[in-house]
KEDOVO-641835 format. One record per atom (N, C-alpha, C, O): residue in three letters; x, y, z. Coordinates in steps of 0.2 Angstrom, whole numbers, plus 5000, padded with zeros to 4 digits. Atoms other than C-alpha are relative to their C-alpha. Layout:
! residues N
ALAXYZ ...
This chain:
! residues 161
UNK500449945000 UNK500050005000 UNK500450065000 UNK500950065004 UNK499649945001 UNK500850184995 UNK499750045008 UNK499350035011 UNK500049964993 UNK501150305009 UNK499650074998 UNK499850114994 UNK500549955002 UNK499450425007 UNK500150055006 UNK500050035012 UNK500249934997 UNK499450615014 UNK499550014998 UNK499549984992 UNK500549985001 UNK497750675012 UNK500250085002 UNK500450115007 UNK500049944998 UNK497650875008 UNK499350024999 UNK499050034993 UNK500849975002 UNK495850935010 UNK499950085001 UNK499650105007 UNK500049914998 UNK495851135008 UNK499250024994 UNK498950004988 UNK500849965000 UNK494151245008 UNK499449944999 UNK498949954996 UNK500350035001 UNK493351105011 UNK499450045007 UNK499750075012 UNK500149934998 UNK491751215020 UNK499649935005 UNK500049945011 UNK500350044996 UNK490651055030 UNK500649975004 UNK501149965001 UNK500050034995 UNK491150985047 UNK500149925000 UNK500549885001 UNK500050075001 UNK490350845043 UNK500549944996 UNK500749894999 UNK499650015004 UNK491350815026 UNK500749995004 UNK501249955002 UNK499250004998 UNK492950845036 UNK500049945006 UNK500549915005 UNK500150054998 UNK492450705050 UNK500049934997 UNK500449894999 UNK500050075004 UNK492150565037 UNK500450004997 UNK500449954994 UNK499550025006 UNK493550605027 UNK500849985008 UNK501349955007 UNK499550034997 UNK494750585044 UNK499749945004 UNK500149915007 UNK500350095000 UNK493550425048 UNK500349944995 UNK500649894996 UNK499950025005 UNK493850375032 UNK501149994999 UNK501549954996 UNK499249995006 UNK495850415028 UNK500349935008 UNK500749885007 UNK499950064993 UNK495950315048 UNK499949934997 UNK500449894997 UNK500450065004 UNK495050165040 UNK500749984994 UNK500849924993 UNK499650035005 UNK496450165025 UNK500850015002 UNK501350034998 UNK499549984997 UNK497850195036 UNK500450074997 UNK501050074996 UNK499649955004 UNK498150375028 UNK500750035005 UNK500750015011 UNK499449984995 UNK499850445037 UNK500050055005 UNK500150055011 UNK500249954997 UNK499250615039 UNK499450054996 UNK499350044990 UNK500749925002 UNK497750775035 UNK500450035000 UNK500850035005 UNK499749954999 UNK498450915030 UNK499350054997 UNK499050044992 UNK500649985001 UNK496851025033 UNK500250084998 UNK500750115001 UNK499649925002 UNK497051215023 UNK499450034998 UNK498950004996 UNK500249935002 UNK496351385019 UNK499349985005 UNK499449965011 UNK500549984993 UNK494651405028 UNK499749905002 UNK499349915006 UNK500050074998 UNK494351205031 UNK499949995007 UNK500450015011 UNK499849974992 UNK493851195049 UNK500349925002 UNK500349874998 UNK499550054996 UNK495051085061 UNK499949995006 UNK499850045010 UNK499950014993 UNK495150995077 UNK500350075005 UNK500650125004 UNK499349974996 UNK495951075092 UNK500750004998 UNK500849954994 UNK499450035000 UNK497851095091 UNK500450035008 UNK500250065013 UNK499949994990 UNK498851115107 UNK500450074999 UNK500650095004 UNK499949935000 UNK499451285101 UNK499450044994 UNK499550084989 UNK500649965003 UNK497851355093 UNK499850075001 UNK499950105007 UNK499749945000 UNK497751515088 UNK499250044998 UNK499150114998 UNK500749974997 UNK495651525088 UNK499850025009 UNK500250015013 UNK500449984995 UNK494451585101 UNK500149935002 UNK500149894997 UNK500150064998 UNK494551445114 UNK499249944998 UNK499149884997 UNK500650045005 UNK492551405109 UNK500049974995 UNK500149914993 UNK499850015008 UNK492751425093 UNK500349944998 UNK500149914993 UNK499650065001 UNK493851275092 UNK499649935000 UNK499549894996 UNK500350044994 UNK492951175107 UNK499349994995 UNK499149934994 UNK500650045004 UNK491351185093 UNK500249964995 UNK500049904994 UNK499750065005 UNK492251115079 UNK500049975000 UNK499649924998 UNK499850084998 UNK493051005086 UNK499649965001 UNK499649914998 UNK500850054998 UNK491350935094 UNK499849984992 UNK499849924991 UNK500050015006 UNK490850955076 UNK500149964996 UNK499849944991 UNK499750045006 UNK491950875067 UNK500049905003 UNK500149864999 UNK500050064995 UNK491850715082 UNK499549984996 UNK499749934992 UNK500750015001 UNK489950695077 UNK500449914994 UNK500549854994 UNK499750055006 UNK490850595061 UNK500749994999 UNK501049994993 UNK499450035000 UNK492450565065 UNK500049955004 UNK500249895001 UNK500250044995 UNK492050475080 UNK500849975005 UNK500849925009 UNK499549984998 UNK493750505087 UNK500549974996 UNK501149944998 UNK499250035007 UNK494850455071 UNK500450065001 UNK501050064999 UNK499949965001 UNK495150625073 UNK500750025004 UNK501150065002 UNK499550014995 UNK496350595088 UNK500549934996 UNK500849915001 UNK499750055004 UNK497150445076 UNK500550014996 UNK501049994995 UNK499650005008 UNK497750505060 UNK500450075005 UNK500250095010 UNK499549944999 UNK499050635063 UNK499750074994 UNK499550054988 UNK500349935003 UNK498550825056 UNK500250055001 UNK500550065006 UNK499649925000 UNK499250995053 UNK499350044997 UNK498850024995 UNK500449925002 UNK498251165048 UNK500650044998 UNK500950075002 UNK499749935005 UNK499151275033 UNK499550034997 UNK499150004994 UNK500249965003 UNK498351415028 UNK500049984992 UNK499549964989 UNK500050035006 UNK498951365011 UNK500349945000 UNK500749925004 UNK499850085000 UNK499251195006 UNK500850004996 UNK500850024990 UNK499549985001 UNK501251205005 UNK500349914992 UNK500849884991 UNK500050075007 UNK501251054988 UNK500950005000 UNK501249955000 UNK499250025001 UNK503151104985 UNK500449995005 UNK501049995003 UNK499550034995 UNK503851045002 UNK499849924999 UNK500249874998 UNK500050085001 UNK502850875000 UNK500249994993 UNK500449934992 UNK499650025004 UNK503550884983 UNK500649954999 UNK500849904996 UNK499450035001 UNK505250874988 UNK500149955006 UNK500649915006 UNK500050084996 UNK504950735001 UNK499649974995 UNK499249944998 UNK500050085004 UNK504550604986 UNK499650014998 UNK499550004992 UNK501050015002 UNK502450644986 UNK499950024993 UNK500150074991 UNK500349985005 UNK501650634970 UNK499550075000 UNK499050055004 UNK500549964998 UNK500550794970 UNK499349964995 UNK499249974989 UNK500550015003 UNK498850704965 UNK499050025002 UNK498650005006 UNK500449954998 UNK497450814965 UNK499549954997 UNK499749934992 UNK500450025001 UNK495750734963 UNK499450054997 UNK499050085001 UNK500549985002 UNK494550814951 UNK500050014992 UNK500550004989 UNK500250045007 UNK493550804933 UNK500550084997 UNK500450144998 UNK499649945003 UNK494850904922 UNK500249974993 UNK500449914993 UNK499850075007 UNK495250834903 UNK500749985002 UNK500749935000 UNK499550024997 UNK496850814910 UNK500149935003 UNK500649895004 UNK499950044994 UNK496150694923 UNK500249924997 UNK500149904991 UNK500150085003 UNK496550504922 UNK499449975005 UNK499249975011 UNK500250014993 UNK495350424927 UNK500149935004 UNK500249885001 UNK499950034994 UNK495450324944 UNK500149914997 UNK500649884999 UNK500150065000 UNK495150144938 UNK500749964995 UNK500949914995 UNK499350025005 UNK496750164924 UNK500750035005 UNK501250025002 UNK499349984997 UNK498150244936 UNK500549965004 UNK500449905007 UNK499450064996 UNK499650164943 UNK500250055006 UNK500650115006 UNK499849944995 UNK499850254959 UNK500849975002 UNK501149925003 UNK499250004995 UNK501550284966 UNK500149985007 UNK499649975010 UNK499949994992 UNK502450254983 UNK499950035005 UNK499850015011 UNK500249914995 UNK502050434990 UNK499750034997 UNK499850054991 UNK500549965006 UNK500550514986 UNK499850045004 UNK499950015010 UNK500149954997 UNK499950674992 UNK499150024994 UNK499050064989 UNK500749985007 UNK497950664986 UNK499750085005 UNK499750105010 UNK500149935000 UNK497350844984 UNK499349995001 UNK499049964996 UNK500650004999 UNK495450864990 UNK499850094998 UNK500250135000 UNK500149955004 UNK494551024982 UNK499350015005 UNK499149965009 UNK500549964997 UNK492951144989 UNK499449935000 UNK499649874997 UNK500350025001 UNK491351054990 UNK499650004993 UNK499549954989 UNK500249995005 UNK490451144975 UNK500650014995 UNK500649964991 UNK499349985004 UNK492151214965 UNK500349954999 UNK500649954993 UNK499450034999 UNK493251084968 UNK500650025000 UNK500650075004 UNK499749964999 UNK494951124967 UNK500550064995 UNK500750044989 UNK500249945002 UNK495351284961 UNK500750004994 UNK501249974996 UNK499650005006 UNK496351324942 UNK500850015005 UNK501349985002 UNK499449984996 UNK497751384954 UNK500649935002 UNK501249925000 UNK499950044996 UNK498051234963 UNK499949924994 UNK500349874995 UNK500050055008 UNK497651114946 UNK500749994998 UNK501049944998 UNK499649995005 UNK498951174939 UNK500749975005 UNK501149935003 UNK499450054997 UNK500251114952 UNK500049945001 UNK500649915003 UNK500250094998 UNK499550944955 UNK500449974994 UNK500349984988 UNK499850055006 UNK500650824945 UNK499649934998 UNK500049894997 UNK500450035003 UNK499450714940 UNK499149995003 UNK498950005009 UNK500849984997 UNK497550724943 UNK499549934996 UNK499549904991 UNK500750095000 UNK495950554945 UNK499550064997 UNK499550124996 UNK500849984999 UNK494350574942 UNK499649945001 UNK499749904997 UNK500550054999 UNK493050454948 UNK499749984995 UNK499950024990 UNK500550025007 UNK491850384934 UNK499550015002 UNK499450005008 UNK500550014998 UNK490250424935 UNK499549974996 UNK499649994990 UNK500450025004 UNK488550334928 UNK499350034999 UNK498950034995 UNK500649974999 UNK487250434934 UNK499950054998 UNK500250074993 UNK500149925003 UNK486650604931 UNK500350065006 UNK500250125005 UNK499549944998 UNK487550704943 UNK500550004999 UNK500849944998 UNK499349995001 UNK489050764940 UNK500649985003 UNK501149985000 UNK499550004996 UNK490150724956 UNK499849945007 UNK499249905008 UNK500250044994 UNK490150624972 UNK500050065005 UNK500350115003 UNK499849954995 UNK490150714989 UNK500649985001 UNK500949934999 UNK499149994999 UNK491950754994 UNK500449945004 UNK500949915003 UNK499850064995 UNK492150625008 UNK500049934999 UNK500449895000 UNK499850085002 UNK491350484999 UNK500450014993 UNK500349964989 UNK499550005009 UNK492550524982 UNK500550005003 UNK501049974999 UNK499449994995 UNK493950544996 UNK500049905002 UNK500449875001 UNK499950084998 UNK493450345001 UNK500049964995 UNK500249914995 UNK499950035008 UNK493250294982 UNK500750004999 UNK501049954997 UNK499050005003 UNK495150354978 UNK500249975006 UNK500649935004 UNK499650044991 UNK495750284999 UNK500149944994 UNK500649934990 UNK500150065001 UNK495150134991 UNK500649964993 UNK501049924992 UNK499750005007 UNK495750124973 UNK500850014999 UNK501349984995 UNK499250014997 UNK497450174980 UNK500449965003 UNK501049955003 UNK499650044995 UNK497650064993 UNK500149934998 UNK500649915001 UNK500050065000 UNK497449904985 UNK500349994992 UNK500349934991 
């Protein structure tokens, strides 16, 4: 199994961020790197309102169920891609782009640093463009996407095995 960082930045639901560190728990991700407005656990030098935090956190528990205290996790304002670059990580950003491969034909690497995008936008032209190779899930139905947490355990899975 490749060694998976998970970066989930602007991601805007609680919830979504919950099942995605239930979820990376479950596929032994290594770590969360949660960015830009993305809410996050506690951390032991936090730099919110004590509440502030203390609601999250509860928030984000409801569907974590204390994975949250499992996975290891950091909080970047910007998701720093070219420090996990030069540690090995493939940058693989998750979203439908003609560029994308998709999921079911990729050969994942050693060190993957999967990139998770906004709820509605996904992840934004800026942040495409640095991603060295980019999935897309398949889809058959008439919506366009999955929610972010279960397309976050469609790719765990797809990678892991």
């Amino acid at each position: 199994m490749p060694d998976i960082i998970v970066i989930a930045h602007n991601i805007r639901s609680t919830h979504n961020v919950g099942s995605i560190f239930r979820t990376s728990e479950g596929f032994g991700v290594r770590k969360i790197i949660l960015s830009g407005y993305t809410p996050y656990p506690s951390l032991p030098s936090d730099a919110r309102l004590p509440h502030i935090a203390a609601k999250l956190t509860a928030q984000i528990h409801k569907t974590a169920l204390g994975a949250e205290t499992m996975v290891e996790f950091e909080y970047q304002t910007e998701p720093d891609l070219s420090a996990l670059r030069a540690e090995g990580y493939t940058i693989v950003g998750l979203e439908q782009t003609e560029r994308s491969t998709m999921l079911q034909n990729y050969q994942a690497p050693d060190k993957i640093a999967l990139l998770l995008g906004e709820e509605v936008n996904g992840i934004s032209d800026e942040l495409v463009n640095q991603c060295d190779d980019l999935l897309e899930i398949p889809m058959v139905g008439q919506k366009e996407s999955f929610n972010v947490s279960v397309a976050t355990g469609i790719a765990l899975y797809a990678l892991s095995i």
